[in-house]
Steps between C-alpha positions, in 0.01 A plus 500: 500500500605849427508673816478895496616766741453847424619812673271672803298808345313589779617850707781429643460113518900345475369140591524228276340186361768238552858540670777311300506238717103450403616495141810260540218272651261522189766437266599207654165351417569602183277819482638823269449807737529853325594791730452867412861660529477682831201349617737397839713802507255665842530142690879533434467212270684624137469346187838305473333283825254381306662411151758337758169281629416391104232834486503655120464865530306687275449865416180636606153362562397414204634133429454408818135511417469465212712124536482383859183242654510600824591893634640520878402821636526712819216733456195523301515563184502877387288637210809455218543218622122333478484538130822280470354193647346278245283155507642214632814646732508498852533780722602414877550797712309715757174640327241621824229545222184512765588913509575560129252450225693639262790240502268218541343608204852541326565119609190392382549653152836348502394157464798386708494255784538746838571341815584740803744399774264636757236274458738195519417294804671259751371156649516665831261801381725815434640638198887375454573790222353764699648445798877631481379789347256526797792464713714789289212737490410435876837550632452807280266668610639573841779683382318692241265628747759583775686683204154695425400597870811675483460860484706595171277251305204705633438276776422556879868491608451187702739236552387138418675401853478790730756555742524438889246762624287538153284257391568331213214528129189302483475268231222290435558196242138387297574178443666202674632286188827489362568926383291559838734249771825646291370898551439411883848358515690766395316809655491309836925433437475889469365543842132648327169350725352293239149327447383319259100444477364182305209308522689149506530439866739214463721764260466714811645285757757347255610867526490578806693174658784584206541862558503606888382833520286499192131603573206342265132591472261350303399682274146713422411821384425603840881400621669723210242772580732501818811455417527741219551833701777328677705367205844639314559213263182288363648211288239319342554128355197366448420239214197314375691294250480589140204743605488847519610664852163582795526854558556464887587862571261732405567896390367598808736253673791667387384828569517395821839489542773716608612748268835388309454127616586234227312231318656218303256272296680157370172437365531812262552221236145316537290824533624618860365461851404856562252741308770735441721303343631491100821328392804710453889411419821546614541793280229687678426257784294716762202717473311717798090467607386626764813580637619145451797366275411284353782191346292317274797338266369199276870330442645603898749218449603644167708711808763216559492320205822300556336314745184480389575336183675252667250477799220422229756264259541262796090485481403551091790236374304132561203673297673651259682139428175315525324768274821452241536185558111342448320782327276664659191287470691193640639663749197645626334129511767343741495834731163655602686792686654610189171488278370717791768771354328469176297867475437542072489238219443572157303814600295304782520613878588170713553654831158559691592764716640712213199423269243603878686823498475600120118371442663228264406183432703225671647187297606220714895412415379090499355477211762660275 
């Protein structure tokens, strides 16, 4: 199989598809794998890396789609590139369609074969190619918030930590999964009072018997109500997978809170957590309602790539070989957790929660 990994188009996005090491595995199975020139230069990964791991490197976009079965991706496809995919070829990245009509429309025009590492699942439950990027983006947020409570970045002046005699920020995690456990860890490392509300109790005391110190409520509106007026930093990292983000915070929430206080939504990607909330980029990353910055960054691992392209190699690799390896069709059969990935086929919508959010109509993956 022709393998094809293009270069990152997105603002300020320097991850990449497959690290050299990826590639070196591929061609071992005898797999060609085409890399964009430069397409590893932001992880630190230049092109005489990969032609070392058998990678031919090519000039451009435009072979790469127009020759290559199955596209490894980052991010979701951007508008240019939409009208290169064609019938038949594979495109296996992150795609968080549930918010954005417009590219699932793009897809489904395409005619190619879409299947989104977010909606991949585990035997245990959770969502194997989400998670390190959970984990980068979680860890994240705490430092992007303490950075933006700081007064030159327009914040409050208030330091994450305190000091002996000054109370440390507020910060109140939404969210008690994988981005949500990593925030909490890193803001209460910082010496911040954290809580983090959720409404699974046994996510709650998992928590709490991990991280001493850490205060949980379960969460209502009524509990947010409440702690809004006392928060700096509001990280929210809640998921419904493949569906578009519950607004949990209202406007009026926010409103609510102190003046120069900070709120980072993870979720920016699937629609957001809070009213206020519309995806921005590292370019321009923060925005101001209500007296709120707001950090609403789509790609927030995009930040580090280095380690984020090797953080989500470790996890995309067995697919990507099984994908190569079987086709897509057979390699869907033998693994039900990677047909759950499968999102648009042949301009078809195959993942329910994406078709629920768009008014679509649903094709189950079975059949084809």
């Amino acid at each position: 199989m022709r393998i094809g990994i293009p270069c990152e188009i997105k603002d300020n996005e320097y991850r990449v598809g497959l690290t050299p090491a990826s590639v070196a595995e591929l061609n071992s199975n005898g797999h060609r794998v085409l890399v964009e020139q430069g397409a590893g230069i932001g992880s630190g990964l230049p092109d005489d890396a990969y032609a070392k791991a058998g990678a031919e490197l090519c000039h451009g976009p435009g072979e790469i789609f127009a020759t290559c079965d199955l596209i490894v991706k980052v991010k979701e496809p951007q508008a240019a590139e939409t009208k290169l995919l064609r019938p038949g070829q594979m495109l296996f990245t992150y795609l968080h369609l549930a918010p954005d009509p417009q590219l699932t429309r793009a897809l489904m025009d395409s005619g190619a074969t879409c299947i989104a590492y977010e909606t991949v699942t585990s035997p245990s439950g959770g969502l194997p190619l989400l998670t390190p990027m959970s984990e980068v983006a979680g860890r994240l947020a705490a430092q992007v918030g303490a950075h933006y409570l700081e007064r030159e970045a327009s914040g409050r002046g208030v330091l994450l930590g305190g000091v002996p005699g000054v109370s440390p920020a507020d910060v109140l995690v939404l969210g008690g999964g994988v981005a949500g456990a990593n925030a909490a860890r890193v803001a209460l490392g910082m010496g911040a009072t954290v809580t983090v509300a959720d409404r699974n109790l046994e996510t709650l005391r998992r928590l709490s018997s991990l991280m001493p110190g850490l205060r949980t409520i379960f969460s209502t509106r009524a509990a947010l109500q409440a702690l809004a007026p006392r928060t700096d930093l509001l990280i929210g990292t809640v998921l419904v997978p493949g569906a578009a983000t519950p607004k949990l915070v209202t406007r009026e929430m926010v409103a609510s809170m102190k003046q120069g206080s900070v709120i980072v939504d993870i979720s920016a990607d699937q629609g957001g957590c809070c009213e206020t909330t519309r995806p921005t980029s590292h370019s321009d990353p923060t925005y101001v309602v209500e007296g709120v910055t707001h950090y609403c960054v789509t790609n927030m691992p995009g930040a580090v790539p280095r380690t984020s392209t090797f953080a989500l190699n470790n996890a995309t690799l067995p697919f990507v070989l099984a994908l190569a390896d079987k086709g897509w069709r057979e390699a869907m059969r033998d693994d039900p957790h990677l047909r759950n990935g499968l999102n648009v086929h042949e301009g078809k919508i195959t993942c329910a929660p994406v078709a629920q959010a768009q008014g679509l109509e649903f094709v189950a993956p079975e059949p084809l």
